[in-house]
KEKE-3310 file (N, C-alpha, C; in steps of 0.2 Angstrom, whole numbers, plus 5000, padded with zeros to 4 digits):
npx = (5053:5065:5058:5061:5073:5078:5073:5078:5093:5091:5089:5102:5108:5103:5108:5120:5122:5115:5124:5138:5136:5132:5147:5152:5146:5153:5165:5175:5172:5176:5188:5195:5192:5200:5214:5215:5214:5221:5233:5237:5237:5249:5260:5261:5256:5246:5235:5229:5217:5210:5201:5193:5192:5186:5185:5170:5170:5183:5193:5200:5208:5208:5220:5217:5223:5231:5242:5252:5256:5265:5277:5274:5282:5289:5287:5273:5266:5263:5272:5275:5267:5255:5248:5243:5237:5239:5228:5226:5218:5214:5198:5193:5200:5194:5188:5197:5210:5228:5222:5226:5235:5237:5245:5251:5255:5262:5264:5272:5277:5277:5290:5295:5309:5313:5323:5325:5324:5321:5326:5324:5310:5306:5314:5308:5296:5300:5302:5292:5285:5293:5291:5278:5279:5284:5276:5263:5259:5247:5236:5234:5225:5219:5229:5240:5245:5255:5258:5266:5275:5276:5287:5286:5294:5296:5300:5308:5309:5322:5321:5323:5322:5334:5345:5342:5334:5326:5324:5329:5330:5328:5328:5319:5325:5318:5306:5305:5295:5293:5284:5277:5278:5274:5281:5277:5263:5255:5255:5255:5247:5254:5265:5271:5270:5282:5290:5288:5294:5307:5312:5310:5313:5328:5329:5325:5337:5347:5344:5343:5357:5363:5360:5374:5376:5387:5393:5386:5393:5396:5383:5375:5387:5382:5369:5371:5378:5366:5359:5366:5365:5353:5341:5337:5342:5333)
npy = (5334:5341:5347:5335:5335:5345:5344:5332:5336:5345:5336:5329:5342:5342:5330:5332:5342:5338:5326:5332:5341:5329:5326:5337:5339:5328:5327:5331:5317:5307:5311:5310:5297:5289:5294:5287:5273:5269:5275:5268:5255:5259:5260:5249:5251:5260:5271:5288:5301:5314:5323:5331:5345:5353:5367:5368:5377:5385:5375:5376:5369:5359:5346:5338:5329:5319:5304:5290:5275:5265:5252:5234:5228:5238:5250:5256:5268:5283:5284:5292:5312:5323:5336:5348:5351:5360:5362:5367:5360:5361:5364:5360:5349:5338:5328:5327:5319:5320:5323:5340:5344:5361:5366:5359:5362:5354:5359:5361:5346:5330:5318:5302:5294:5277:5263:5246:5227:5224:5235:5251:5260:5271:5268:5254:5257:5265:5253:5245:5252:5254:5241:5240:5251:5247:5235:5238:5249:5253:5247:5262:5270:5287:5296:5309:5325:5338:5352:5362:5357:5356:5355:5360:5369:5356:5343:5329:5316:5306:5288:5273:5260:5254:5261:5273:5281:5291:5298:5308:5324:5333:5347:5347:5347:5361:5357:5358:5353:5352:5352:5338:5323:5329:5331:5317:5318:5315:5305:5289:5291:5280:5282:5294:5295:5286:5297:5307:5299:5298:5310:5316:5307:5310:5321:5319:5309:5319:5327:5317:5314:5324:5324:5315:5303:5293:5297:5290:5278:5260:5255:5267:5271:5260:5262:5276:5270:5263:5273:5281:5274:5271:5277:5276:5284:5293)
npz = (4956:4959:4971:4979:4979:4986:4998:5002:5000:5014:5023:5023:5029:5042:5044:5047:5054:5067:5069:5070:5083:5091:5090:5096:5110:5116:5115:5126:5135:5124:5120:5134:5136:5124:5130:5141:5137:5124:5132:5140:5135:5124:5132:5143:5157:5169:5163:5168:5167:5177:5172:5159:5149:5137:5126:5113:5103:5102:5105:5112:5128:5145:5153:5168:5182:5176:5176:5177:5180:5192:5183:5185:5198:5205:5215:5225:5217:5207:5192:5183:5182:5180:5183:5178:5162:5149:5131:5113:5102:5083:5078:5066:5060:5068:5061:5050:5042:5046:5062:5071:5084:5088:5100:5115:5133:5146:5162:5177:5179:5186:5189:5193:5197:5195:5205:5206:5207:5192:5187:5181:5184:5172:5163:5162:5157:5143:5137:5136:5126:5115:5113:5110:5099:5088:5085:5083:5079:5069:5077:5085:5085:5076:5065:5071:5072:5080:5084:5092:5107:5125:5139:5156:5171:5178:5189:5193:5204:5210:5217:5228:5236:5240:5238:5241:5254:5258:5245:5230:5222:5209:5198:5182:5165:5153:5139:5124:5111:5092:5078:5078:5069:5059:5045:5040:5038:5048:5061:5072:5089:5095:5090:5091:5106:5108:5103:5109:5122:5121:5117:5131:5141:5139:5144:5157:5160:5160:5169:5183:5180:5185:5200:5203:5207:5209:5218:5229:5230:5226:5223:5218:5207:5198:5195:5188:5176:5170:5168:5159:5147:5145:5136:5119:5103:5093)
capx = (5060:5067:5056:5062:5083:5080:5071:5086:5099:5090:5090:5106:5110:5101:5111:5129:5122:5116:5133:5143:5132:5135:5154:5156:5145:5154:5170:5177:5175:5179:5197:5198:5194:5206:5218:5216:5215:5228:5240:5237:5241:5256:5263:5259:5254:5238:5235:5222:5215:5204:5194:5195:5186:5189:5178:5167:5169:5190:5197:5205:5205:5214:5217:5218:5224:5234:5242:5255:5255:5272:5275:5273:5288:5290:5283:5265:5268:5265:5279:5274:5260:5256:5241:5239:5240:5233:5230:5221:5214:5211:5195:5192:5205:5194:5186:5201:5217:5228:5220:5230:5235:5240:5248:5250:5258:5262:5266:5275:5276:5282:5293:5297:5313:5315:5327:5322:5326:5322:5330:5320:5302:5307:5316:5304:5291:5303:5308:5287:5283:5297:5289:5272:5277:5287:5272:5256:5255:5242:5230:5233:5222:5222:5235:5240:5252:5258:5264:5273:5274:5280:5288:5288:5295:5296:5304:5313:5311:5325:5322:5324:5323:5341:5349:5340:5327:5320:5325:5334:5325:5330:5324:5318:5325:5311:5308:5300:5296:5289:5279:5277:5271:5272:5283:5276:5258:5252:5258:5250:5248:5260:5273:5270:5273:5286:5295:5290:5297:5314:5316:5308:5319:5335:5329:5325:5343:5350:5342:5348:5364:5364:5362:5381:5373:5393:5396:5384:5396:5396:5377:5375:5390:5379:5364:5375:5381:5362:5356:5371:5364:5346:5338:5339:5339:5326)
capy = (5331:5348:5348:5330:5335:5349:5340:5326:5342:5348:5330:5328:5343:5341:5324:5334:5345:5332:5323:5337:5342:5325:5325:5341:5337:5322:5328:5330:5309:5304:5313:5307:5289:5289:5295:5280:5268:5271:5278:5260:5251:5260:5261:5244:5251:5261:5279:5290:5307:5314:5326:5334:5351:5355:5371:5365:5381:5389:5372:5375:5365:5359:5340:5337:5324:5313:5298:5285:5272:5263:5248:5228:5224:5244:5254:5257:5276:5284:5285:5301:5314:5330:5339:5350:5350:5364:5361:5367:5357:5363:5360:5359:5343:5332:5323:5325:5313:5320:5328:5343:5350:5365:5367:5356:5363:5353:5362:5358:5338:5326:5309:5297:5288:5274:5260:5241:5222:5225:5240:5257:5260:5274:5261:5250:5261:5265:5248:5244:5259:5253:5236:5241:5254:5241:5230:5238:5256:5253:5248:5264:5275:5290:5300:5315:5330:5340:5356:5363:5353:5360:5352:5368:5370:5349:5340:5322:5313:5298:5284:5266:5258:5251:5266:5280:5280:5299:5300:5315:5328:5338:5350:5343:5353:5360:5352:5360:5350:5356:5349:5331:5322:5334:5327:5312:5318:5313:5297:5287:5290:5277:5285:5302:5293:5284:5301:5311:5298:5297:5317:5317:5303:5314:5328:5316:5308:5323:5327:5312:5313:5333:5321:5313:5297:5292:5298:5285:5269:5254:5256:5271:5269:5254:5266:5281:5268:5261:5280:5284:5271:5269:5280:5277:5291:5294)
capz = (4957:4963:4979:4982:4980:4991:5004:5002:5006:5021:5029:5023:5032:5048:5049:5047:5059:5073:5068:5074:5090:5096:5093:5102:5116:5120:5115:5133:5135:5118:5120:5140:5134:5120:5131:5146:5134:5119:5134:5144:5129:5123:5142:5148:5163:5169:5162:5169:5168:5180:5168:5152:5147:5129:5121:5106:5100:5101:5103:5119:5136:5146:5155:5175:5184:5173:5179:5172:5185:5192:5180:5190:5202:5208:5221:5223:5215:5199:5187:5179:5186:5177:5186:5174:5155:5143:5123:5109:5095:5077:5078:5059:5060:5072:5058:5045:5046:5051:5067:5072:5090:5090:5107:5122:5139:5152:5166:5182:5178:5193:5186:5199:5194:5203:5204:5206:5206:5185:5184:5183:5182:5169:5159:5159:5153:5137:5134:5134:5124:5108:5109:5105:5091:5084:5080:5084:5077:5067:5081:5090:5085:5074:5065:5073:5072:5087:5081:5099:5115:5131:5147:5161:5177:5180:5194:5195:5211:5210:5223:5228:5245:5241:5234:5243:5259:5257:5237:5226:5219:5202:5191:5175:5160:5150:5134:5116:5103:5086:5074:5077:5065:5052:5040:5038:5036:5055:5065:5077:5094:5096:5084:5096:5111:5107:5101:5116:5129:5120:5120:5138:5144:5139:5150:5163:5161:5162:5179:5185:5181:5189:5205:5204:5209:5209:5224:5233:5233:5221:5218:5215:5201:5196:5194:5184:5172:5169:5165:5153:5142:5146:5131:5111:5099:5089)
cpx = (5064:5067:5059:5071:5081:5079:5076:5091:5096:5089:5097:5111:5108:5105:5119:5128:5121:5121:5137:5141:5134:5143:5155:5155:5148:5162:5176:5181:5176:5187:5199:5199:5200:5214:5221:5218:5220:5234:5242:5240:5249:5259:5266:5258:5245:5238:5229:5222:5209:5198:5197:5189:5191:5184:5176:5168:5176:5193:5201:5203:5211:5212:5221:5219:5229:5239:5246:5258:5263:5271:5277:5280:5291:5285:5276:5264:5264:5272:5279:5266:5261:5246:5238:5241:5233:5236:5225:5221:5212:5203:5191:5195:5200:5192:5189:5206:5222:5224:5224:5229:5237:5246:5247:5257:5257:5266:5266:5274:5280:5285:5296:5299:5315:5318:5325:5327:5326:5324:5328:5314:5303:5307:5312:5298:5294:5304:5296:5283:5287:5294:5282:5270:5279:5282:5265:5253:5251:5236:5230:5232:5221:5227:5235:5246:5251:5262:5269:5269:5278:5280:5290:5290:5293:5301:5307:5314:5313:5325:5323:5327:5332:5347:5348:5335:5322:5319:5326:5330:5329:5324:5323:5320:5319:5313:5302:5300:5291:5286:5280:5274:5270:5273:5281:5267:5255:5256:5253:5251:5253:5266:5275:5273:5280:5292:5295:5295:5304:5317:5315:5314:5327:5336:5331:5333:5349:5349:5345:5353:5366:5367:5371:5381:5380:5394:5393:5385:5395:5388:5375:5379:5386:5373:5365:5376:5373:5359:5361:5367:5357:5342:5340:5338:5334:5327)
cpy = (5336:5348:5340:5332:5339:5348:5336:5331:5344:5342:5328:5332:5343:5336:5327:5338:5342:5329:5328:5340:5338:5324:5330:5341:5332:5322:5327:5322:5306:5306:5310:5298:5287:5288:5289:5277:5266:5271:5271:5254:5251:5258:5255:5247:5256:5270:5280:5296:5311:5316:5330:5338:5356:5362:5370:5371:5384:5381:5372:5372:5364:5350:5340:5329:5318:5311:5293:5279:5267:5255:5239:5229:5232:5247:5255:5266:5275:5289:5294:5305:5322:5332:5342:5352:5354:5361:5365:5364:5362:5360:5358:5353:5338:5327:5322:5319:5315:5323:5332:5346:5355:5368:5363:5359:5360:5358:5358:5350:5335:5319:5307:5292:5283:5264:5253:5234:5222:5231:5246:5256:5264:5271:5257:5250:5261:5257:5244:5250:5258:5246:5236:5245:5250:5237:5232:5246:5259:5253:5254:5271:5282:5295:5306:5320:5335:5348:5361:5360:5354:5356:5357:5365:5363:5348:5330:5322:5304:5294:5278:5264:5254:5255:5273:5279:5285:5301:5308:5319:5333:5343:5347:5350:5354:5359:5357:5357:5351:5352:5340:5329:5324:5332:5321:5312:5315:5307:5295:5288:5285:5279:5290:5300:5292:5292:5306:5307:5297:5304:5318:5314:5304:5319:5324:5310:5312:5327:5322:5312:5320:5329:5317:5306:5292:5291:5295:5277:5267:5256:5261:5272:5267:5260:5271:5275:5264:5268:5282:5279:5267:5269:5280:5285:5288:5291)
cpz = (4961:4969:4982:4984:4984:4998:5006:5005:5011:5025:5030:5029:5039:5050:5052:5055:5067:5073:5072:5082:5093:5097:5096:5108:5121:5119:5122:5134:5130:5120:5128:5139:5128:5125:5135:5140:5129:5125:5138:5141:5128:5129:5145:5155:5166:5166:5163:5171:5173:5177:5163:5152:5140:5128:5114:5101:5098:5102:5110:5125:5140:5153:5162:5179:5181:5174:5174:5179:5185:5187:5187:5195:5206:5211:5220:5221:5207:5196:5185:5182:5185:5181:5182:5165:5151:5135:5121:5102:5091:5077:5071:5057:5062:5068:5051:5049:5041:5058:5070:5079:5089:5095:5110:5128:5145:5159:5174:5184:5184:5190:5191:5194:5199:5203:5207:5205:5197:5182:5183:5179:5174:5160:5154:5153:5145:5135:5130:5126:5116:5107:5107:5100:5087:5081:5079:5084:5074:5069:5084:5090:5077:5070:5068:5071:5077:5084:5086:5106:5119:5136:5150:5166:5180:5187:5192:5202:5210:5219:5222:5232:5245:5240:5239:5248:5258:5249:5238:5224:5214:5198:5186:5170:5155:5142:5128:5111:5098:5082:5073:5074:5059:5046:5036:5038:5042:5056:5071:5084:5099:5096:5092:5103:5112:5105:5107:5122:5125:5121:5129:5142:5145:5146:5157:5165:5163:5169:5183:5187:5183:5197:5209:5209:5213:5215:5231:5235:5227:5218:5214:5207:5197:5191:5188:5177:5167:5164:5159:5146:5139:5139:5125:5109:5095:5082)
residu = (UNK:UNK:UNK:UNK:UNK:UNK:UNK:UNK:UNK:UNK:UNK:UNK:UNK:UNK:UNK:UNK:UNK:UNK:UNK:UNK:UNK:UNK:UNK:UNK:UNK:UNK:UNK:UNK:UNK:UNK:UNK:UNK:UNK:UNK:UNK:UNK:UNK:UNK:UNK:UNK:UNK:UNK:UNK:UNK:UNK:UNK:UNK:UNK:UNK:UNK:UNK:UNK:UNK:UNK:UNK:UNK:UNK:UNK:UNK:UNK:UNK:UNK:UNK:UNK:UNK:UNK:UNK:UNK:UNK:UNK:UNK:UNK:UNK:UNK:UNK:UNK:UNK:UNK:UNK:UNK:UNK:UNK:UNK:UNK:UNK:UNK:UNK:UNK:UNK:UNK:UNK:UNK:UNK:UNK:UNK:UNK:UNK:UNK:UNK:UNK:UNK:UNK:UNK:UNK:UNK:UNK:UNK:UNK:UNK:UNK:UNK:UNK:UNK:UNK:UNK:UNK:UNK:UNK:UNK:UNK:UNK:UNK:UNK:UNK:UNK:UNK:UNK:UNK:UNK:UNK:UNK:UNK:UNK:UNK:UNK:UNK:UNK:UNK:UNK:UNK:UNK:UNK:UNK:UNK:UNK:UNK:UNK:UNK:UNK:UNK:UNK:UNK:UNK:UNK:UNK:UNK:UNK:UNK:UNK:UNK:UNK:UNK:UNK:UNK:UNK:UNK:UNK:UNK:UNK:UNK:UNK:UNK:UNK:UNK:UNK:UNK:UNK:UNK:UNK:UNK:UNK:UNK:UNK:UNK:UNK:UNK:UNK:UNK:UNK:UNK:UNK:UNK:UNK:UNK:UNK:UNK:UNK:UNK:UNK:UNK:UNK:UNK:UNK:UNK:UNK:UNK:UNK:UNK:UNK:UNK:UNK:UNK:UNK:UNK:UNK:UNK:UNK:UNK:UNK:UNK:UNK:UNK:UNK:UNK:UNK:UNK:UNK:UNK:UNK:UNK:UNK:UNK:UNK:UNK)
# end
């Protein structure tokens, strides 16, 4: 009886062990597919990463290429465009819930505000991004916690072929936010979203309105009065 329970622990353990082998090996595209797909959902639009390299071992990585594509009825652009973005993962977490980041840094992020027959890309994004945490933040994945998230040395380029021919360009103010998620024992990738694009959205109003949009005519006006009241609070 002995030799049989102990045989049972040593296959038991080989499974936890081949278990874990394959989630670290495949870590990289499990968290780049995550991201597509969750970030395409929440968004309404296309999100895409070029490549993720996580270490199975410290947690840290860092993701390349990522992409928020402009939403229908605006320019053939993306909206948002961070080239490059370091984290690291608890990696004790990945198979708890919550799942804990550590850290994420984006650095030198590019947001293309840009002005339209339905009114800005930017806009729109937030106005898709409230209606599907409102109903569907249980499909989206996850809970997570975030405990510091950086926006560095960002830019804001405002255009729109009726507004501006070459477009504006601002600094983005940078943005900290600390433990998301915490208080409430993790939240869904949805929740997360929906919390960074309301404080992002601020910075990015504030960029904006650094421009003095004002001072280009009726429209312009038109434009200024659209950003004072774009972004809820939280």
């Amino acid at each position: 009886m002995k030799r049989i329970i102990l045989i049972g622990g040593v296959i038991v353990v080989a499974i936890v062990v081949v278990a874990g082998f394959l989630l670290y090996s495949s870590l990289d595209a499990i968290v780049k597919a995550a991201i597509e797909q969750i970030g395409s959902d929440v968004t309404g639009t296309q999100v895409r990463v070029k490549d993720v390299d996580i270490s199975p071992t410290s947690g840290e990585g860092a993701l390349r290429g990522f992409r928020v594509t402009n939403p229908e009825g605006f320019e053939d652009e993306n909206a948002f465009q961070f080239d490059r973005i370091t984290m690291k993962l608890d990696l004790a977490t990945l198979a708890a819930d919550p799942v804990v980041i550590e850290e994420i840094v984006v650095q030198g992020p590019r947001i293309r505000y840009e002005f339209g027959g339905r009114g800005t890309n930017v806009g729109t994004i937030q106005e898709n991004v409230e209606g599907y945490s409102s109903g569907s933040e249980s499909a989206a994945g996850p809970n997570i916690v975030i405990k510091n998230l950086y926006f560095r040395d960002g830019q804001v380029n405002v255009a729109g072929a009726k507004l501006l021919k070459k477009g504006l360009t601002a600094p983005l103010p940078n943005l900290h936010m600390t433990d998301i998620g915490t208080a409430e024992g993790g939240v869904t990738p949805a929740v997360v979203t929906k919390k960074v694009m309301a404080q992002l959205g601020r910075k990015v109003t504030t960029a904006v309105g650094s421009l003095k949009l004002d001072e280009a005519g009726e429209l312009g006006e038109k434009a200024t009065e659209k950003i004072k009241g774009l972004f809820k609070k939280d």
